[in-house]
C-alpha positions as CSV (number, residue, x, y, z in Angstrom):
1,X,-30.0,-65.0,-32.3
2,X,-28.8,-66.0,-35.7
3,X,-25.1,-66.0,-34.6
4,X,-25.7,-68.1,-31.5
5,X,-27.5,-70.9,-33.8
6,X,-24.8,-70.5,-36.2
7,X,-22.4,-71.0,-33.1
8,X,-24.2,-74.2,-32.0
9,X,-26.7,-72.9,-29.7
10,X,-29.4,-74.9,-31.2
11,X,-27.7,-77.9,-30.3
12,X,-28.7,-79.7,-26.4
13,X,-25.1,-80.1,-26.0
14,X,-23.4,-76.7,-26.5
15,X,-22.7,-74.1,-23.9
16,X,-24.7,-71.7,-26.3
17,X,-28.0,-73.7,-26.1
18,X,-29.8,-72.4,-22.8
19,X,-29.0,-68.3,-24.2
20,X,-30.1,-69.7,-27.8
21,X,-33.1,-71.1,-26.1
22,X,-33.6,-68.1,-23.8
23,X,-33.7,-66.0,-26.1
24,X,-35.7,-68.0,-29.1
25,X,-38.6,-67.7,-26.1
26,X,-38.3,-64.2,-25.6
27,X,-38.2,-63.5,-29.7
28,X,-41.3,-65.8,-29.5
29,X,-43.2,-63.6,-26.8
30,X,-42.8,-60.3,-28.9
31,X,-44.0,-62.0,-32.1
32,X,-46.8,-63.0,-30.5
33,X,-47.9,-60.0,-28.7
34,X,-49.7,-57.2,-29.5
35,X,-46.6,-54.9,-30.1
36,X,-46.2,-53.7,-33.7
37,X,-42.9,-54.4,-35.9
38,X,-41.1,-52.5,-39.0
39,X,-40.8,-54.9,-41.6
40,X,-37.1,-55.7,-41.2
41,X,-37.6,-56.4,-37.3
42,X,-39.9,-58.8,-38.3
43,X,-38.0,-60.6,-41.3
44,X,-34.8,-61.2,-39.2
45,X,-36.9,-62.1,-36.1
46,X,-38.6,-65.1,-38.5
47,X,-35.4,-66.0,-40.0
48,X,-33.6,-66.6,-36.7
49,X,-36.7,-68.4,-35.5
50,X,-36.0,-70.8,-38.4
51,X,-32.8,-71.1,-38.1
52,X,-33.1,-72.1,-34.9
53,X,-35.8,-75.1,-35.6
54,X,-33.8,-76.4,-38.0
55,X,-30.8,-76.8,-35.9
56,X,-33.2,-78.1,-33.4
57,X,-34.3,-80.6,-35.9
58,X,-31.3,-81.6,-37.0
59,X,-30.4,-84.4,-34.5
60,X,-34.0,-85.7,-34.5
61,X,-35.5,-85.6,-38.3
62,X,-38.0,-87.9,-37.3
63,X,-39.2,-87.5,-34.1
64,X,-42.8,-86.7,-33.4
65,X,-44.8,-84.1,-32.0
66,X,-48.3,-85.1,-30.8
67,X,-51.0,-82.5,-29.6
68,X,-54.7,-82.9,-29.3
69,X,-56.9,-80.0,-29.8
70,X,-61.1,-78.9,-29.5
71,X,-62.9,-76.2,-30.6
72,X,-66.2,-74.8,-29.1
73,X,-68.9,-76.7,-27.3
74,X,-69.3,-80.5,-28.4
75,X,-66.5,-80.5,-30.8
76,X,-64.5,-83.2,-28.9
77,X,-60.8,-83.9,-28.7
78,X,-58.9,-84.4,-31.5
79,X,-55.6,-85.7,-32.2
80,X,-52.6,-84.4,-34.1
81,X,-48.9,-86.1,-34.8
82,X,-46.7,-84.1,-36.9
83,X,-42.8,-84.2,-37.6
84,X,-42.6,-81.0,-39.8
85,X,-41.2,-78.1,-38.2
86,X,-44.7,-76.5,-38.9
87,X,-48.1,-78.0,-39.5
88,X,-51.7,-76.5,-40.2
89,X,-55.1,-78.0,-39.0
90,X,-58.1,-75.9,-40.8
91,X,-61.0,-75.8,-38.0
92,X,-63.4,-75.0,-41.1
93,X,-66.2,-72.3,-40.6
94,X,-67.6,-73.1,-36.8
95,X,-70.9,-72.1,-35.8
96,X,-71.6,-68.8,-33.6
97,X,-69.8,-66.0,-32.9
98,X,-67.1,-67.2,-30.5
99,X,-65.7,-70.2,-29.2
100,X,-62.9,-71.7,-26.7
101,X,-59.8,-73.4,-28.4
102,X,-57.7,-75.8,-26.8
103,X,-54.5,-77.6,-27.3
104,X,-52.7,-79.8,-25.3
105,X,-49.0,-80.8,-25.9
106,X,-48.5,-84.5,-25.5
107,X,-44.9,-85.2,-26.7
108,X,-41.5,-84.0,-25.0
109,X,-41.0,-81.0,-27.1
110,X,-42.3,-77.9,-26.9
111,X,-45.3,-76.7,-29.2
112,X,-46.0,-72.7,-30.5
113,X,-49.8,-72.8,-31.2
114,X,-51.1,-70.0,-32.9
115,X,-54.4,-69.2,-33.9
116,X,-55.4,-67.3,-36.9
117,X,-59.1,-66.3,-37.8
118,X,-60.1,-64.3,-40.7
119,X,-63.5,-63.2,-42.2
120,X,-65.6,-60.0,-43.5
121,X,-67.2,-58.0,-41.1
122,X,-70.9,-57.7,-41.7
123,X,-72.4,-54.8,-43.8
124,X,-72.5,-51.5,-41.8
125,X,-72.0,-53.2,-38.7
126,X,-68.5,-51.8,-38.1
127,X,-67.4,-49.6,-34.9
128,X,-66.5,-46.0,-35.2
129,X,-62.9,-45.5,-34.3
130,X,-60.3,-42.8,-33.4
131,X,-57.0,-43.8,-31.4
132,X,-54.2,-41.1,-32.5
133,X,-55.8,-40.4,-35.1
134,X,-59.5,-38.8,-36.6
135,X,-61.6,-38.6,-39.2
136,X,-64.2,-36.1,-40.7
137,X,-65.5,-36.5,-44.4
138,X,-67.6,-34.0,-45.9
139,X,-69.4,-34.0,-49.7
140,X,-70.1,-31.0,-51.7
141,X,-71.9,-30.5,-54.9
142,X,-70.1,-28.8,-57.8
143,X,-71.0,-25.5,-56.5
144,X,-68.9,-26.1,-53.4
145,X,-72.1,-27.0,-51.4
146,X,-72.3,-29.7,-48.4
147,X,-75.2,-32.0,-50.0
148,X,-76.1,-35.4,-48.2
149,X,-75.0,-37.6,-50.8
150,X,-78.0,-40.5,-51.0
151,X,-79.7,-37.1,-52.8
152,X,-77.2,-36.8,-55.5
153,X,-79.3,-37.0,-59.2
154,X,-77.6,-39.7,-61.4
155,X,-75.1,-38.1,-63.7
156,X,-73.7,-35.2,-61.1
157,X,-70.3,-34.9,-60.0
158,X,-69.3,-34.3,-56.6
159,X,-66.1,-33.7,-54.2
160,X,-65.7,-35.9,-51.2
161,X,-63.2,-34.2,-48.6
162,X,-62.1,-36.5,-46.3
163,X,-59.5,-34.8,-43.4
164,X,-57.0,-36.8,-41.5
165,X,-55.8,-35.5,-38.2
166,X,-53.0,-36.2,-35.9
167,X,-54.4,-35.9,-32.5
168,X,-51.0,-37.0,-31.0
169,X,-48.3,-34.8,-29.4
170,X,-46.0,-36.1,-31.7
171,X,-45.5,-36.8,-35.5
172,X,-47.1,-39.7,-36.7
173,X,-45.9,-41.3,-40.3
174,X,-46.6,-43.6,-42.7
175,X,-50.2,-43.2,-42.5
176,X,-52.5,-44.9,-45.3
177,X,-55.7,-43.3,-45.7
178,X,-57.9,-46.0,-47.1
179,X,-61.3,-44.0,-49.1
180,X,-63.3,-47.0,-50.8
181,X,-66.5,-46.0,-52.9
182,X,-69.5,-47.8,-54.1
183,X,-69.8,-49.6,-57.2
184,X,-72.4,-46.6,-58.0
185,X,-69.9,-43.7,-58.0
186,X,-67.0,-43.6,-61.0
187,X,-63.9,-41.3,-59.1
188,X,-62.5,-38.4,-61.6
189,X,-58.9,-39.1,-61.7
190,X,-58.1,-35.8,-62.8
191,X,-54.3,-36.8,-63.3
192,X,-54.7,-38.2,-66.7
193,X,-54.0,-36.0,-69.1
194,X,-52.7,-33.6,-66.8
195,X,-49.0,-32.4,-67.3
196,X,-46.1,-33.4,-65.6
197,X,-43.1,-31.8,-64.9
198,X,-40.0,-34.4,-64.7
199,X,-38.3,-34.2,-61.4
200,X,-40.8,-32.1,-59.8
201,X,-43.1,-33.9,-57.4
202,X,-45.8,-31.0,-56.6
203,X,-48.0,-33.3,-54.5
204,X,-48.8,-32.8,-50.7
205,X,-48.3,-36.7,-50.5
206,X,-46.0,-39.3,-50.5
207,X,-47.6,-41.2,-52.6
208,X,-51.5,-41.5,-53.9
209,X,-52.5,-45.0,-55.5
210,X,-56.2,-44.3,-57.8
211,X,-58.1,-47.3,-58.5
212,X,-61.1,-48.4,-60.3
213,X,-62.8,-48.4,-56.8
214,X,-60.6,-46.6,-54.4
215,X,-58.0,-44.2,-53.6
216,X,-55.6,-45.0,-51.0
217,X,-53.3,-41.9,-50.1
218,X,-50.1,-42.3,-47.6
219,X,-48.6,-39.1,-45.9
220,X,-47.5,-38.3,-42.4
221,X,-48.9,-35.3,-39.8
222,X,-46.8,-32.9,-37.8
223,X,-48.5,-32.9,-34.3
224,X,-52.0,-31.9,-34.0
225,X,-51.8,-31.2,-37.7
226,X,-54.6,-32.3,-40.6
227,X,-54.8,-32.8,-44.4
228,X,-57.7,-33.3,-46.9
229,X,-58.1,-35.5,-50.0
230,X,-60.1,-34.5,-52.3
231,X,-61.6,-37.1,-54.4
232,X,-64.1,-36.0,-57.5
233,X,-66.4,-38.6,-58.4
234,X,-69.2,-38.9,-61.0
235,X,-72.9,-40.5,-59.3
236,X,-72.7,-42.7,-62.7
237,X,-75.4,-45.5,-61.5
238,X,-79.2,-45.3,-59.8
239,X,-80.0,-48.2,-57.2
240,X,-79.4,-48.9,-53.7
241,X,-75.9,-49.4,-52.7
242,X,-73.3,-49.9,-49.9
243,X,-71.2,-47.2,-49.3
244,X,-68.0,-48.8,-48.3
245,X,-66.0,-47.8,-44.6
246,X,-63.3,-44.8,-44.7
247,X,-60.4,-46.4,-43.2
248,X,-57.3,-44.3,-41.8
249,X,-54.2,-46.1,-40.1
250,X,-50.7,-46.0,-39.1
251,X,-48.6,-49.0,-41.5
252,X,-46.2,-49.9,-38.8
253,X,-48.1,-49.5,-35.8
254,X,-52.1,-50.5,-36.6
255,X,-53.1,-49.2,-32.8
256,X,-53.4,-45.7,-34.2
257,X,-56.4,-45.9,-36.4
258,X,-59.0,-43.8,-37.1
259,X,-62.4,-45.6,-39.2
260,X,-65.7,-43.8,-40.2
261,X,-68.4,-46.9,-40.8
262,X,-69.9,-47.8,-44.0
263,X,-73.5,-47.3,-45.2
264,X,-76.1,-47.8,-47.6
């Protein structure tokens, strides 16, 4: 893609410019689908798109692309000129829990709408989940017995066990195991102060990020195979609280997920 816009194929009058433009809609299509991208696939696939609306632009820097848009129920039609190659309307925070969105392209050039919602699910009202992968998390007391957490006395320690598994034929990597606690419970991080041997990595993971309220652990599972992470934490706080979602997924591919709900 890059080399054909470098080549001219951006340009209406060059024998490049219907395979440029071919295949800037195709690159289009796969960015916008629900198919899953390494990082590099991605960056190149952007960069060409640029490249090609700046060539694009190059012969018309100030023509004008007109849309009008709605939103929901009652919202209207609204209008919206633009002669960036990009330009963002904020639809503020609508009412309900769903909507219609329109858009209408009024100029002679084509228009790439895309719309992009974001928000916090609502307290314990996520969905159990287990595509590829599953989850099972257990807690145990310090004598190594399963205890129902909520009945923990202030000041104990406890291990929480929470096992991954690849329910896939084949090996799955670059999973993130996402375990986030609440604000009651102070983890253990029993690394500090512990000694380490230079050049030796001893750890059954690739890598194991501690925080001040989580521990997210990435790895990858042979077929059908599991692992546990052990996390020790201290019950450091009495009150009600909201015991965060476990959250297992795949980095590069987010349709194998596995998530165990939050509750308080």
């Amino acid at each position: 893609m890059s080399l054909l816009v470098l080549l001219g194929g951006s340009s209406a009058d060059t024998a490049d410019a219907a395979d440029a433009k071919s295949l800037f809609e195709q690159m289009s299509e796969n960015l916008s689908s629900g198919n899953w991208f390494s990082t590099q696939e991605t960056s190149n696939a952007l960069r060409s798109a640029m490249l090609y609306m700046q060539g694009g632009q190059s012969s018309s820097q100030t023509k004008e692309i007109k849309t009008e848009y709605s939103f929901g129920a009652g919202s209207g039609r609204n209008s919206h000129s633009f002669t960036s190659q990009t330009s963002q309307i904020s639809m503020g925070n609508p009412s309900g829990v769903s909507g219609v969105f329109t858009v209408r392209n009024v100029s002679d050039a084509p228009v790439y709408a895309r719309v992009s919602v974001r928000g916090l699910p609502e307290e314990g009202k996520e969905q159990p989940l287990s595509n590829g992968l599953s989850l099972a998390v257990e807690y145990r007391d310090e004598s190594g017995n399963v205890i129902n957490p909520a009945y923990l006395n202030p000041g104990r320690d406890m291990v929480i066990n929470v096992t991954v598994a690849n329910n896939r034929p084949v090996k799955i990597e670059n999973i993130a195991l996402v375990h986030q606690l609440p604000a009651s419970w102070e983890i253990i991080n029993d690394r500090i102060g512990a000694e380490v041997t230079e050049g030796k990595n001893t750890s059954s993971f690739d890598y194991q990020d501690i925080r001040d309220d989580r521990v997210m652990t990435y790895f990858s599972l042979n077929a059908g195979a599991a692992k546990t992470v052990a996390v020790r934490v201290n019950n450091t706080y009495g009150g009600s609280y909201f015991r965060p979602a476990i959250h297992a997924y795949v980095m590069y591919d987010e349709s194998l997920a596995a998530l165990i709900p939050g509750v308080r």
